[in-house]
N, C-alpha and C positions, 0 to 999 in steps of 0.2 A: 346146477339147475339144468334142465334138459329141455331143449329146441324150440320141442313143441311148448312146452311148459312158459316160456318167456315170449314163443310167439302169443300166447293166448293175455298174459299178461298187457304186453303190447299196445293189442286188439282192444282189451277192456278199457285201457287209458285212452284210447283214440275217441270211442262212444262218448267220454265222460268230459272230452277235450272241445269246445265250440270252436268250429275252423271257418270261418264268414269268407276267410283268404286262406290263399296257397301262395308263397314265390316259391318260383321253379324257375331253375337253371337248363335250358334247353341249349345242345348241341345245332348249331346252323350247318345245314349242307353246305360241304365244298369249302367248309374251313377249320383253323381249329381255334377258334373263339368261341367264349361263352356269353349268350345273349340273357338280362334279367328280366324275367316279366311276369307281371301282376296276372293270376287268373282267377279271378272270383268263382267260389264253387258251393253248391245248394246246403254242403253241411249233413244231407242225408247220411242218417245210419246205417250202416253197411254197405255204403259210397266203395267203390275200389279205392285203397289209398292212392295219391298221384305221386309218383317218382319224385325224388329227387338228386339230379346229374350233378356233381359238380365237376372242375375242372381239374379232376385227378382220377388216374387208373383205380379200377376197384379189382380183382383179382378174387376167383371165389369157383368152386364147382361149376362144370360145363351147363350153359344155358339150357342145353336142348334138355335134358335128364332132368325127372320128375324133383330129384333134391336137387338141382340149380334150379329151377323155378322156387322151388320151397323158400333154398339160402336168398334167391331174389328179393323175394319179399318179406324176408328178415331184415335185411340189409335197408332196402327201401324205408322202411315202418321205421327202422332206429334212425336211420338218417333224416326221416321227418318227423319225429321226436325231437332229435337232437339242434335241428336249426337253431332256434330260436335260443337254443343256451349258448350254442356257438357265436350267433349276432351279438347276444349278450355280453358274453365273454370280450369280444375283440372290443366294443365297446368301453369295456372294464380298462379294460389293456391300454387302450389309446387314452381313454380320459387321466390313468393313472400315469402312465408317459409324459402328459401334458402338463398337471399336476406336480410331478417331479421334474421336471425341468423350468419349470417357473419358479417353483422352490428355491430349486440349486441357483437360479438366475438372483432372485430375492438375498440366499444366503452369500452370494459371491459380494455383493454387496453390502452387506452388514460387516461382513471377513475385511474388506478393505478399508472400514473404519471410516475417518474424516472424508478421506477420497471420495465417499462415495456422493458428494457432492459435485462431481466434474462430471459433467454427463458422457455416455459412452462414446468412443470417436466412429462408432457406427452409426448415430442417432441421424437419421438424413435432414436433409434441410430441403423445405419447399419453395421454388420459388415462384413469385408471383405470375400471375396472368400471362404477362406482357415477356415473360423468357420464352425463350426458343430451345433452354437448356436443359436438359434431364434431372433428373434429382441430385441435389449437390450432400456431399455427405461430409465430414469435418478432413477425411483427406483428401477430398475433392476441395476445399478452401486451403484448407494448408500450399496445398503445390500451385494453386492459384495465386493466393498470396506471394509467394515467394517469387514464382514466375515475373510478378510484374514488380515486386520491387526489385528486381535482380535489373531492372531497365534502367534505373533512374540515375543520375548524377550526385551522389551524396558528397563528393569528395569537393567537385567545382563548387557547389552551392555553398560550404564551409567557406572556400577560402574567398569568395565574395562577400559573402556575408559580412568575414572580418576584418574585409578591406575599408567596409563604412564605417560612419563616425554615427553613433547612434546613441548617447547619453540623453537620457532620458528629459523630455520637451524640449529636446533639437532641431533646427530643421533638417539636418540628416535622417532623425528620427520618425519624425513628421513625412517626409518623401518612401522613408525603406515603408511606412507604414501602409501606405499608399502601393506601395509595388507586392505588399504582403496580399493585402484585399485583394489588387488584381489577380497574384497568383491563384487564387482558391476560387474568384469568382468563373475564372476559365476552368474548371473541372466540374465533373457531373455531382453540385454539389442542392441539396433542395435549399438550404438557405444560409446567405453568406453577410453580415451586417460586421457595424461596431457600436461600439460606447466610449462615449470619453468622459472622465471625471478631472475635475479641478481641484487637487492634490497639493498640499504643502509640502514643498522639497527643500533643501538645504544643500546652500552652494558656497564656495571661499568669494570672498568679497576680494577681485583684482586692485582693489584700491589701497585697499587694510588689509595684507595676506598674513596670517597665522605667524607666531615669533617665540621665540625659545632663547631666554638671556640664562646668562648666571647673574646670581646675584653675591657682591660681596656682603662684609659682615655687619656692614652698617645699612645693610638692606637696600640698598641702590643699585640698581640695574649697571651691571656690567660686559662681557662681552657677548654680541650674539653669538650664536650657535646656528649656522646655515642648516635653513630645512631647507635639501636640494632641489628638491621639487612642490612649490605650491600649490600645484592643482591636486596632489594627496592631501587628503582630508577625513574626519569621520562625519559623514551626516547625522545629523540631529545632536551632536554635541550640544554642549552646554556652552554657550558663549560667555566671554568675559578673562578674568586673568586671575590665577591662582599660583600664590608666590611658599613655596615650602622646601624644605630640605630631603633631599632625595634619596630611595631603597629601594632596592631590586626585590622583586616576590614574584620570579619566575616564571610562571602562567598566569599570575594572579584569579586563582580558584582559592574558592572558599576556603580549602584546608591549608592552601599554599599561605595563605594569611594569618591563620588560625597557629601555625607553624612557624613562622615569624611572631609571634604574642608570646607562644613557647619560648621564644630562643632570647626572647628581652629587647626583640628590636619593636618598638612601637610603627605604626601604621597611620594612627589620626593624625591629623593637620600636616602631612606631607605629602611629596609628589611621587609615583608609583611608577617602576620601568618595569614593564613585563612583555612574554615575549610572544609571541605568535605560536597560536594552536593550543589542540584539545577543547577547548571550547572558545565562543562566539565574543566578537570582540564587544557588544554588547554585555554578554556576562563579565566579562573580567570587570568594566567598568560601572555596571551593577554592584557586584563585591567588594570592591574599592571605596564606592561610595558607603555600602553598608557598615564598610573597618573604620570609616571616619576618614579617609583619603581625600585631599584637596583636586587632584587631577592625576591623569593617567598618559604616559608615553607608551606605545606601542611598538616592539621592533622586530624582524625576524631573524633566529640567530641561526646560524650555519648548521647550527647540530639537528635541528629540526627538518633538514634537506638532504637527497643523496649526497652521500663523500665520494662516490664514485667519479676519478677523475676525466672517464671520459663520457659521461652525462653532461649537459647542462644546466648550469645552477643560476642564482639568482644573485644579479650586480649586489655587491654591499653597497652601493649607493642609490637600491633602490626601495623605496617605501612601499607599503603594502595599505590599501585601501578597502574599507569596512565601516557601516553605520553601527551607530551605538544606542538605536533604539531596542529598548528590551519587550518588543512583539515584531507585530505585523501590519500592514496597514500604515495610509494617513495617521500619523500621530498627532495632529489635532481637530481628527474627528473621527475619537475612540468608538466604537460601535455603531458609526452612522456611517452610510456611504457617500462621498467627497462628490456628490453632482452639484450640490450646489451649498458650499459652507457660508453661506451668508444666510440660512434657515436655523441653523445649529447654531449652541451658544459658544461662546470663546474657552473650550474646556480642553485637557491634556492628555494625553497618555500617562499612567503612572511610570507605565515602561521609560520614560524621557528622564535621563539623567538629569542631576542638579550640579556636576564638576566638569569641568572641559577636559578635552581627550584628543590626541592626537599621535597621528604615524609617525615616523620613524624610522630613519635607515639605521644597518647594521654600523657601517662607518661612525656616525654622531651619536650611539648606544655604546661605539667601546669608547668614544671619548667620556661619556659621562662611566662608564665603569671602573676606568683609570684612577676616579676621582672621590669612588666610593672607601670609606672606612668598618671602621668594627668587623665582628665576627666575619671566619668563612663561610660561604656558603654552603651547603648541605653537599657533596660529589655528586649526585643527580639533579641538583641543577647547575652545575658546569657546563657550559658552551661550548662552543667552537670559535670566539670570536680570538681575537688576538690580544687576550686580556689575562694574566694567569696571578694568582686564581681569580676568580669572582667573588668578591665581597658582596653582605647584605647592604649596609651603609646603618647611620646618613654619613651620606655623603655633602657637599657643598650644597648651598642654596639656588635652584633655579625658578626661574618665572615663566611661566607660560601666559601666552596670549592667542586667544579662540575669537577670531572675525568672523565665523560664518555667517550667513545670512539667509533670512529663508521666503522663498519665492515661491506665488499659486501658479502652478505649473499643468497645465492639461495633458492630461497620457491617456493613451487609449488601446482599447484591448480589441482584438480583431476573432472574430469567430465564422466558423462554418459548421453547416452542419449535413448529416445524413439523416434522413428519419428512419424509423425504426416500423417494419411492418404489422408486426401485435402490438406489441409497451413500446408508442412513439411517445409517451409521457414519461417514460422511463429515459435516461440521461446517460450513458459511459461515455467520460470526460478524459481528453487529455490535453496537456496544454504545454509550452514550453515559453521561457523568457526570452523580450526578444531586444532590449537595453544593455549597452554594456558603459562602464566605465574603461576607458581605455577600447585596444582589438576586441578582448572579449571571445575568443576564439574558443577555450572549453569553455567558459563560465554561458553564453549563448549563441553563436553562430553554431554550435554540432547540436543542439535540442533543436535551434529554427531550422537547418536542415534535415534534420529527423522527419521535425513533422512537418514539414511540406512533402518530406518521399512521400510519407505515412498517408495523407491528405491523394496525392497521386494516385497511389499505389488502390486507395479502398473505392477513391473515383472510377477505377480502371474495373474494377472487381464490379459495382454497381452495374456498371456497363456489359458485364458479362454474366448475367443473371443475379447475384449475389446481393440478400435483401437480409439485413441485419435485423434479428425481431426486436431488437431497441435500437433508439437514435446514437449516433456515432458527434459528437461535437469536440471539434478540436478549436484549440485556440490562444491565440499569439501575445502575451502578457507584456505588458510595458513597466516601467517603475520597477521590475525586479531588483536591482540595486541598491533600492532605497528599505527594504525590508520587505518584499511581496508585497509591492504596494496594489500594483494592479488587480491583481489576484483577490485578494482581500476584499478590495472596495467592491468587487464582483459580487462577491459570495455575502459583504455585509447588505448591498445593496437588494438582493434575491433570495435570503436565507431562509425566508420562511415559504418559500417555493423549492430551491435548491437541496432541503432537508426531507423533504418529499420524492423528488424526481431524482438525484444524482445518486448511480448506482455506485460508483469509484471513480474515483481522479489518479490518472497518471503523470505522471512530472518527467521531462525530459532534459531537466538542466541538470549540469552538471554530470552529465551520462559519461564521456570518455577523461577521466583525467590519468590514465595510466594504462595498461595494460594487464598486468600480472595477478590483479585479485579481484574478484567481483564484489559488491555490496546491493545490498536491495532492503532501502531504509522503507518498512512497511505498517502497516495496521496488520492486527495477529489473524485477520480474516482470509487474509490476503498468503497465507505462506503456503496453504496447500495448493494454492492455484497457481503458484510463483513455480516450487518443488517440480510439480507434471510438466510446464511449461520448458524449464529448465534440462530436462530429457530429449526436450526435443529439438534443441538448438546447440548449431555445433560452434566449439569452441574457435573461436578467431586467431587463437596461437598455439594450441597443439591440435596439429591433424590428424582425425580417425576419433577423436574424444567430444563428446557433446561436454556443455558449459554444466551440468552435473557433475559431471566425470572430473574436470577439469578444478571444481571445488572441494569433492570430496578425495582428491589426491593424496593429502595430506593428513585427511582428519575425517572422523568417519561420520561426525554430526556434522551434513554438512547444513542446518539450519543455525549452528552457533559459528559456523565460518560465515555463514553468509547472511543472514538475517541483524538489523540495527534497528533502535530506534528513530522515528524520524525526527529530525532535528528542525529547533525553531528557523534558520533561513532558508530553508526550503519550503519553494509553497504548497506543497504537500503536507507541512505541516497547518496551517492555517483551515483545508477541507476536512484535516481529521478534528485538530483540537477546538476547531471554533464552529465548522458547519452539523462535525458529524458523520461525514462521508469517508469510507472508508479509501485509503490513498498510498501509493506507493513511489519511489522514488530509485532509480537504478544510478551506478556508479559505476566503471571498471578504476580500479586504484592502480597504484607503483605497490610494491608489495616494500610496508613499514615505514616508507616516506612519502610526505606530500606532493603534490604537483605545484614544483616551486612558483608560477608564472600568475597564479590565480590571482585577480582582484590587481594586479600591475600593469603598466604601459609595456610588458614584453608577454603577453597573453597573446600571441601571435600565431598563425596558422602554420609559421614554418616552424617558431617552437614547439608547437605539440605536437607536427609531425616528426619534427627528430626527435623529439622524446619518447614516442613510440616505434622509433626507428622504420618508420615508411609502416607500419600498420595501422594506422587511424584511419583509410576506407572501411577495411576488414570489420574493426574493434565499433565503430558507427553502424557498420551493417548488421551486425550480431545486438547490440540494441536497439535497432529499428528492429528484425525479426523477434524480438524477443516482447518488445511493446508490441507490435503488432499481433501475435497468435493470441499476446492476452486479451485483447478488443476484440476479435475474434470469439474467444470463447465467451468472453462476459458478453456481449450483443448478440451471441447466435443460441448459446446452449438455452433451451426449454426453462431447465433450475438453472438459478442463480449458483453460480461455481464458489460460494467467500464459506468459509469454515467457521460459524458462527458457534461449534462446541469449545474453539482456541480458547476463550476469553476464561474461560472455567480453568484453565490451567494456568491463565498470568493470575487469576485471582488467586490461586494454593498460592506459588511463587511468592507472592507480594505476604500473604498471610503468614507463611513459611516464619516470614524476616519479625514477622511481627510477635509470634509462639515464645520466641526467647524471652519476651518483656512480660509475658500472664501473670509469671510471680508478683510483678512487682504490681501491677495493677491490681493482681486480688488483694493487694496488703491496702492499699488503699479502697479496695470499695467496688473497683472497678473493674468491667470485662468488657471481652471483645466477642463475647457469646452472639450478638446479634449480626454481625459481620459473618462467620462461620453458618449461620442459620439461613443468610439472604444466599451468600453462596452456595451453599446448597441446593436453591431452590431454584437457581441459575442452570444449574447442571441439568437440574432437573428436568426443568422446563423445557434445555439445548435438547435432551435425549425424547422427550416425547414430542417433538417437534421433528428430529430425526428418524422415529419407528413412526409418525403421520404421512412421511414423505417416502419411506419406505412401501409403505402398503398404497399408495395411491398411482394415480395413473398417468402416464406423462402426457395422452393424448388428451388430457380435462385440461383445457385452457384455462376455464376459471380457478380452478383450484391451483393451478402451476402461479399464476397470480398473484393468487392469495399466499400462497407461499412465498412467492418472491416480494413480495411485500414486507414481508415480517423479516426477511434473511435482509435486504438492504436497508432497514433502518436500524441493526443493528447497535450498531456504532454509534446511532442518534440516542441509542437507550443511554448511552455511557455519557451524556450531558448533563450534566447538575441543574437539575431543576429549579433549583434552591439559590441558587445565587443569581444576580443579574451578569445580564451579556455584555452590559454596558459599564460596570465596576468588577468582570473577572470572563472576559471576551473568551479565555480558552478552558472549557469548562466539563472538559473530557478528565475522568477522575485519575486515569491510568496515565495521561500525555500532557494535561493542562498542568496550568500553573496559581497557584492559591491553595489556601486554608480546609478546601473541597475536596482534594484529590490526594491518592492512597497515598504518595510518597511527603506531601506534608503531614500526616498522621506520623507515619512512623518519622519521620524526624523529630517531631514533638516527643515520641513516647522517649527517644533515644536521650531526651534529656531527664530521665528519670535516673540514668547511670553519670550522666555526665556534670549531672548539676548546674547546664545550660552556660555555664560563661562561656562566655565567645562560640558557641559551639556551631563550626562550619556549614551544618543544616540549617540555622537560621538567617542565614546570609543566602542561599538557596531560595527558600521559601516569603525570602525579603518580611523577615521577619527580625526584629534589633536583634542586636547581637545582645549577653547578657541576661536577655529571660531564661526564668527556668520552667520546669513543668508547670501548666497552669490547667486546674482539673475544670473550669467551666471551658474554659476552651477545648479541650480533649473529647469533651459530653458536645460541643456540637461538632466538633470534626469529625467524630464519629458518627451523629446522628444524620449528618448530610451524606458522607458515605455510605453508608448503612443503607437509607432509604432510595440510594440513586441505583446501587448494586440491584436491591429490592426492586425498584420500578423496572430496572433489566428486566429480571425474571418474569414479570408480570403480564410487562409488553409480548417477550418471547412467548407466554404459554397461549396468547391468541385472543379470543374473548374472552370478556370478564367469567360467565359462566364455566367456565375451562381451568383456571385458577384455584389450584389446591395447596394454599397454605394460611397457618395461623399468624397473626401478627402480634 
């Protein structure tokens, strides 16, 4: 096309084009910037076009020459054409930029899966009016954090701690409680109270102390048997005296029972020596009672403890102390809170055995093992005592006699709190025991020196800008001992508040018993938030390695090295299985043996530091850091950090176990079609709840809210609606305990192959021993399952209008 020919072109598009405006880029004398500006122009036809300069050399035929004027205003005419596609264009450019990187920000976050619940450690934190401090950002809190707990005295605070005498309704008790309050009312704390509840406790009667005869054959009390130490005891035993011929059954767990029926040694109407560990000295005497067992000896045998001879091990003559109530809480004021039991009717825990029970040393264990007959016993469970080999028995007849006595005892629970700047009605809890039988040195002086650093440490932070958008409340548990009495009567007392407002419970007892392995007993909401945290905390015994590094050493899942279920005497189990709240519980262990001292008069502050060989400041500090970034994150992040898609995976897990039993149920009649159908709808629900949180916006307070609302009552879905609180207080289907929850199902179905005699699941489930499948019962243990999973999903998918399934 030729020159002229496109100039004329040009020209015609210019007439047909309405120009109201012109921007022109004009050149300023005396510099080389370009200045923009608006000049309004009449629009006439055949107007001279107006230039337009931009900020680049243009190169073309000599000005002065009749064709450099021509090319001029070629050049001109296209360049004022072409503006407006070029605005255009870079427009394009930049929105599609924008566009694409909110994308890739959006996709980064779907790619990381559950995580993408931890809000980013860029996310800043505002702080209030009244700072002087700049925008704090999550590593601006981290190093501040650390900063001030790096001040405090964790080591001296232990070994005070464990120099008091503090059994619970002491007046040691009563005074430390008293210097507790003070501690926390001196820091910048908004508000600092107590509560005290009037609690049934159970103590050895110094008059009538606890007695262990043999008995000869003519059933007459023969010689005693020295319990060396009286003030070992189990509270809430079963008082009175039970006279029977005596057998060892090892842990006494269900199957270890079940295992002795096997081998021809009977169980009913005798007396039981089993030994310490694997599970709760409650359970064993739960099971005992289930096999027909008159009473129960408890002792700890050497095999159960390092051999290593230049450790520290545990006097054989010394007994080991444990209740044997099978919960939580005042056990005789089941579901009610203990303020005032003269309101309440005279009713029991079913958890409170009906056989007495009592400790025992290693020494007065081989005496009676000496004395046992019949078969040997199994080579896994051989001891260490000095007894070869170990017979089952019966052995000779012994007598037992149970004085204890039970006293209304007042304890009280000490609280502080932080408010929280958005969700001050929202609640992140942590608490530690502050009672010990005996020093108590790991079992509660290293949790009440935790969380007094912990308390310091966030007071200090207050004071330096730092405003948590939920309330921070820590707080000092009494009765621990006696089975999470404190605790309990708390959360029975406020549950229908506390099932609302409590985002998570942290537990800080029993934090150091070892050094060598970590555990982190948790709810499944809680692991992805455990996992990141875990990155960022360095290990207390290999230098240059964070406590990740240092778990997955060996093993490369390191959520099956370190991940437990939480176990009924810790009170973290009582916020999950009976309030709902999701809860977690840290441990460092001895890597394959216990820490021999626990629950005895040498639980001592100089024991557990030789047993960690002068690291237990260290091994306390790295748990304090590791509770602390988690309070941190649950109180500051925008979204709630709990991984509410987990649960959709214990339910496959649990379902998994149940797929093997379909045949036998379709021959009868029956399916688990509806179980399969609610879980699904769980999943469902977690994932559109997941892609609502994805597409929305973090700076919409109401809607972060509203999500965080539905994300921390998770765990409250998983409560059986169906049953009462007051005849099945732990009513979580996955943790509790009853006819409700998944693991009594499949125990039940399990006697479809077994034909139910004796079968060790129903001694579990405190179910007789001896039944076998029973199909009305399976139709409502299913039916209550079923619908409790169901109401998950339900809860989870938001409002009723939002809920896409058939029933």
């Amino acid at each position: 096309m030729s020159m002229e020919r496109l100039w004329g072109l040009l020209q015609r598009t210019q007439r047909l084009s309405p120009r109201p405006s012109q921007t022109i880029y004009k050149r300023v004398e005396g510099t080389q910037q370009w200045r923009l500006e608006e000049e309004e122009e009449d629009g006439e036809e055949g107007a001279e076009p107006a230039a337009h300069f931009c900020p680049m050399e243009l190169r073309g035929p000599d000005l002065g020459s009749r064709a450099g004027r021509q090319n001029l205003g070629l050049w001109a005419a296209t360049g004022r054409k072409a503006a407006p596609y070029l605005v255009l264009t870079a427009l394009l450019i930049f929105t599609g930029a924008f566009l694409l990187g909110y994308v890739a920000f959006r996709g980064s976050c779907q790619a990381c899966g559950d995580d993408v619940l931890v809000v980013s450690e860029d996310v800043n934190y505002e702080p209030g009016p009244d700072s002087h401090q700049g925008t704090l950002y999550w590593s601006d809190l981290q190093a501040m954090f650390l900063r001030f707990l790096g001040e405090g005295r964790l080591e001296d605070t232990i070994r005070q701690t464990s120099l008091r005498k503090r059994m619970a309704g002491s007046a040691g008790m009563a005074a430390l409680a008293q210097d507790i309050r003070g501690a926390l009312s001196s820091q910048k704390l908004d508000h600092v109270w107590m509560d005290t509840h009037y609690v049934g406790l159970q103590f050895p009667d110094p008059a009538h102390p606890n007695t262990l005869h043999w008995v000869d054959a003519a059933d007459k009390l023969g010689e005693p048997l020295p319990l060396e130490d009286h003030d070992v005891y189990c509270p809430y035993s079963a008082t009175g005296n039970a006279t029977g011929e005596l057998v060892y059954a090892h842990y006494g767990r269900p199957e270890d029972l079940q295992d002795l029926r096997a081998r021809g040694v009977e169980t009913a109407g005798r007396l039981l020596l089993v030994r310490l560990g694997e599970i709760s000295f409650a359970q064993k005497v739960a099971s005992a009672q289930d096999f027909g067992a008159r009473g129960v000896l408890i002792y700890p045998d050497p095999a159960d403890f390092s051999q290593d001879p230049h450790k520290l091990s545990l006097s054989s003559h010394r007994a080991v102390y444990g209740h044997v109530h099978l919960g939580t809480g005042d056990p005789y004021t089941p579901g009610f809170p203990s303020f005032n039991q003269t309101q309440f009717p005279p009713v029991q825990s079913s958890g409170l055995p009906n056989i007495p029970a009592q400790p025992i040393s290693a020494d007065i264990a081989s005496l009676l093992l000496r004395k046992l007959q019949g078969p040997v016993a199994p080579q896994e469970w051989q001891g260490h005592l000095p007894v070869s080999p170990y017979r089952l028995g019966p052995g000779p007849g012994l007598h037992l006699g149970v004085n204890n006595h039970r006293v209304s005892t007042p304890i009280s629970n000490i609280f502080g709190c932080i408010e929280g700047r958005s969700e001050p009605d929202h609640y992140v809890v942590i608490g530690a025991q502050r009672d010990a039988w005996g020093p108590g040195a790991a079992k509660s002086a290293v949790g009440t020196a935790i969380l007094l650093e912990l308390v310091r440490t966030f007071s200090s932070m207050v004071s330096n800008g730092f405003q948590p958008r939920r309330s921070l409340l820590f707080i000092s548990w009494d009765g621990g001992d006696f089975g999470s009495v404190g605790s309990t009567e708390w959360l029975e007392g406020y549950l229908s508040v506390l099932h609302l407002k409590a985002v998570v419970y942290v537990s800080l007892d029993n934090a150091v018993l070892g050094d060598d392995k970590f555990h982190a007993k948790t709810s499944p909401l809680l692991i992805s938030l455990i996992e990141n945290i875990l990155k960022q905390v360095d290990s207390p015994n290999r230098s240059g390695q964070t406590l990740f590094e240092q778990v997955t050493l060996n093993s490369h899942s390191w959520d099956a090295e370190v991940i437990r279920p939480l176990p009924m005497d810790s009170s973290a189990y009582s916020f999950t299985a009976f309030a709902g709240v999701p809860a977690v519980e840290f441990s460092f262990m001895e890597d394959g043996q216990a820490y021999p001292f626990l629950h005895t008069k040498d639980d001592t502050y100089e024991n557990l530091h030789t047993m960690l060989r002068g690291r237990l400041p260290a091994v306390a500090q790295a748990v304090a850091q590791l509770a602390g970034q988690l309070l941190i994150r649950l109180s500051h992040d925008h979204l709630l950090p709990l991984d509410f898609g987990r649960y959709g995976d214990v339910v496959l897990r649990h379902i998994s176990s149940l797929n093997e039993f379909s045949g036998d149920l379709k021959a009868r009649g029956l399916t688990l079609q509806w179980v399969y159908s609610a879980r699904g709808d769980y999943i469902r629900a977690a994932e559109k709840l997941r892609k609502e949180i994805y597409s929305s916006e973090e700076s919409d307070e109401r809607l972060m809210r509203m999500y965080n609302v539905r994300i921390m009552r998770v765990e409250f879905y998983f409560l059986s609606q169906y049953v009462s609180p007051a005849d099945s207080p732990f009513r979580h289907i996955f943790l509790g305990r009853g006819d409700h929850t998944l693991g009594a199902l499949l125990e039940h179905v399990r006697l479809l192959r077994s034909g139910g005699s004796g079968d060790p699941g129903a001694a579990a489930s405190r179910m007789a021993p001896g039944l076998g499948f029973q199909e009305s019962r399976f139709r409502r243990q299913l039916a209550l399952l079923t619908w409790t999973l169901q109401g998950a999903a339900n809860a989870l998918s938001g409002d009723v209008w939002n809920i896409d399934n058939n029933f």
